[in-house]
C-alpha positions in Angstrom: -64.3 31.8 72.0 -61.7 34.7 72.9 -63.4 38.3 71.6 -62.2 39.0 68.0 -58.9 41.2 68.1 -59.6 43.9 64.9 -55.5 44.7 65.1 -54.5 41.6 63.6 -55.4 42.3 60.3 -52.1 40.6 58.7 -50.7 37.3 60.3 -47.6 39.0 61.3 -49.6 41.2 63.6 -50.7 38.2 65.8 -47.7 38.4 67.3 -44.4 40.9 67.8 -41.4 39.6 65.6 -39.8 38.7 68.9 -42.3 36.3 69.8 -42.8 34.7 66.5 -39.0 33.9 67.1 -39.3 33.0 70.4 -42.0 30.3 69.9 -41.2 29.6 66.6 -39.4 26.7 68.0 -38.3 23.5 66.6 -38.8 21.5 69.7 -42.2 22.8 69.7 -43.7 20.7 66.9 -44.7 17.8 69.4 -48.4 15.8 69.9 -49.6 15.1 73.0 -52.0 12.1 72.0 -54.5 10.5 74.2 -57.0 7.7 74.0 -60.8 9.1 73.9 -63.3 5.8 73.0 -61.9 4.7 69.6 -60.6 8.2 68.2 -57.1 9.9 69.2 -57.3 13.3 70.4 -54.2 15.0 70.2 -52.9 18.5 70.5 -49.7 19.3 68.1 -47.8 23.5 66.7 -49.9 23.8 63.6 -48.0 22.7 60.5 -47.5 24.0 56.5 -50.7 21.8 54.8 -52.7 22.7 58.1 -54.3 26.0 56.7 -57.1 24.5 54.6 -58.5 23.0 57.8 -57.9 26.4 60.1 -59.8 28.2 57.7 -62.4 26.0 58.3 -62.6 26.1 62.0 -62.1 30.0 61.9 -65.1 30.2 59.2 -67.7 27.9 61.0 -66.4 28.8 65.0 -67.1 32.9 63.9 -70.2 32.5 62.3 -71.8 30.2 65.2 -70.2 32.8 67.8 -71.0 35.9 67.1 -74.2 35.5 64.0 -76.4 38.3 65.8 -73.8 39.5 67.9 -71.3 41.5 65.5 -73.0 43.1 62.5 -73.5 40.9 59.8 -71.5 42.9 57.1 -68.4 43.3 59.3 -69.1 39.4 60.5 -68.4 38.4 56.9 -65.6 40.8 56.1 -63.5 39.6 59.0 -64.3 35.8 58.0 -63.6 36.6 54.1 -60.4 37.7 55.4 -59.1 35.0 57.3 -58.7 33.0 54.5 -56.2 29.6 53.4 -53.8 32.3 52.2 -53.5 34.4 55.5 -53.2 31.1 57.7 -50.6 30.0 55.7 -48.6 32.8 55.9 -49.1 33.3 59.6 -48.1 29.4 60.1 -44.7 29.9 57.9 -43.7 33.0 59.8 -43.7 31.4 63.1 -47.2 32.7 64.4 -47.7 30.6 67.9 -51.2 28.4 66.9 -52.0 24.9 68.7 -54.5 23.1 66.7 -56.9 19.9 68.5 -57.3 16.9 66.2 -59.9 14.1 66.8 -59.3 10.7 64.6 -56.6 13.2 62.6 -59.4 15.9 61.6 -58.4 19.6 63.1 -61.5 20.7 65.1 -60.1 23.4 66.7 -57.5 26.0 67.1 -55.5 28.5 69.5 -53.3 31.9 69.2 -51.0 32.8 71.9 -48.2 35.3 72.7 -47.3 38.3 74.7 -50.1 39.8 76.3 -50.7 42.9 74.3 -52.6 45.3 77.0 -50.3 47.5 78.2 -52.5 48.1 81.8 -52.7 44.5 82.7 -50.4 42.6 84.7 -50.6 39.2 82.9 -47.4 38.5 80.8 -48.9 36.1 78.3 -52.6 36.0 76.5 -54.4 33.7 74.5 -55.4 35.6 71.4 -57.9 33.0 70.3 -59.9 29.7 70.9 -61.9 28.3 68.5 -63.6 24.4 67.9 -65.7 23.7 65.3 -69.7 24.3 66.7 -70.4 20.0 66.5 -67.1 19.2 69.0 -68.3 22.1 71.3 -69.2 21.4 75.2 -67.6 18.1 75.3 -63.9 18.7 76.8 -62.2 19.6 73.9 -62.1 23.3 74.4 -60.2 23.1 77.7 -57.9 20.4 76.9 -56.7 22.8 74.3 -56.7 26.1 76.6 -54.4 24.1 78.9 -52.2 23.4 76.5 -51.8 26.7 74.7 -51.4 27.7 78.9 -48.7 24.9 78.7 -47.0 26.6 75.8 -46.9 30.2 77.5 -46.2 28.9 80.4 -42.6 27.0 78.6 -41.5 30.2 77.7 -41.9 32.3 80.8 -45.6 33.5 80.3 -46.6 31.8 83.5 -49.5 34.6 83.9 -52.8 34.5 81.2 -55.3 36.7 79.9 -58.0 36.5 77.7 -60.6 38.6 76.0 -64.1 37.4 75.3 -67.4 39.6 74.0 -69.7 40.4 77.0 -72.6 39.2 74.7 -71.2 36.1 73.6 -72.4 33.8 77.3 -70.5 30.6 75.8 -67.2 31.7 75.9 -67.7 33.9 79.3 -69.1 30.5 80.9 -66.1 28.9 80.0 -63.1 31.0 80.8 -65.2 31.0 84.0 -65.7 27.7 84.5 -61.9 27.3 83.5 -61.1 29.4 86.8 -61.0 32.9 85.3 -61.6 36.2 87.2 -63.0 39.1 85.2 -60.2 41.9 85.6 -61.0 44.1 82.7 -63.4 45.9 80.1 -63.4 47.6 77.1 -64.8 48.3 74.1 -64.0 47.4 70.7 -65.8 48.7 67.4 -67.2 46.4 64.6 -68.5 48.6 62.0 -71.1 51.0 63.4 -71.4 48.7 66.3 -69.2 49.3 69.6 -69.4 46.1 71.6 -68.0 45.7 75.2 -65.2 42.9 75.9 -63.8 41.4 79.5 -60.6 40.6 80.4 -60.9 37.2 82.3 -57.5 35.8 84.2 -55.4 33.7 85.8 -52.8 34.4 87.8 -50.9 37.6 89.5 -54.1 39.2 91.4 -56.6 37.3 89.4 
């Protein structure tokens, strides 16, 4: 739901080698299970074996998002990309992603690290947030915003921003609904296409 970032092109963009380090930790690798009807929800650091699944969520979550919104051509470059290969490697090198499981399927996904604009206040930024399109609008998503906010929050990141596409309603409803205050825009180019982005965020003037 968080506005495609066209700098990570490789996983070890997602994140400065510093913060791979610093939330490449050990301690980090726990579930938070809860009870929902007869399936387990839980929350857990995304795991080697987990990239199959990610490439899943990122393939179906893009192409539900933004079909119509960023140019088709460039829609299915950036999803082509974002392959089991470049998950993996951005898991093994420490790359900060939460991933949501319901009855032990992954549904979902979040990046997180350092915020990365240099004119916002905000120390830390979720880079992405992503269900699959059928476990949409029922609670999922913010159980796992919180907890990538949880995460950020652990290492001193107590501050949050996020990025989403003007054009794309669902995600701006949500950060919204999850207490966000618009800060920012800018523009980011897809292609041919130059699409505006906000800033939404939580804490420090937000």
């Amino acid at each position: 739901m968080s506005a495609p970032q066209q700098r990570c092109n490789t996983p070890a963009k997602i994140l400065g080698h510093h913060a791979r380090s610093l939330f490449a930790d050990p301690a980090a690798g726990h579930k938070l299970p809860v009870m929902s009807n007869t399936f387990t929800i839980g929350v857990r650091r995304a795991e080697a074996g987990d990239a199959e699944a990610i490439t899943r969520v990122h393939d179906a979550a893009w192409r539900y998002a933004y079909d119509g919104v960023i140019p088709a051509k460039e829609l299915a470059r950036i999803v082509a990309r974002r392959g089991p290969r470049w998950w993996d490697r951005a898991i093994r090198r420490g790359t900060a992603i939460l991933v949501i499981e319901v009855g032990g399927k992954i549904c979902g996904y979040a990046t997180f690290g350092p915020n990365r604009a240099r004119n916002l206040v905000q120390k830390g930024e979720v880079y992405e947030l992503y269900l699959l399109p059928e476990y949409q609008g029922i609670g999922l998503g913010t159980r796992l915003f919180l907890a990538a906010r949880k995460e950020l929050a652990r290492f001193g990141f107590d501050t949050v921003v996020v990025w989403a596409l003007a054009d794309n309603d669902n995600a701006c409803r949500f950060y919204r609904n999850a207490g966000g205050r618009k800060v920012a825009r800018a523009s980011e180019r897809f292609g041919d296409a130059a699409l505006t982005k906000v800033a939404f965020a939580w804490g420090r003037g937000a």
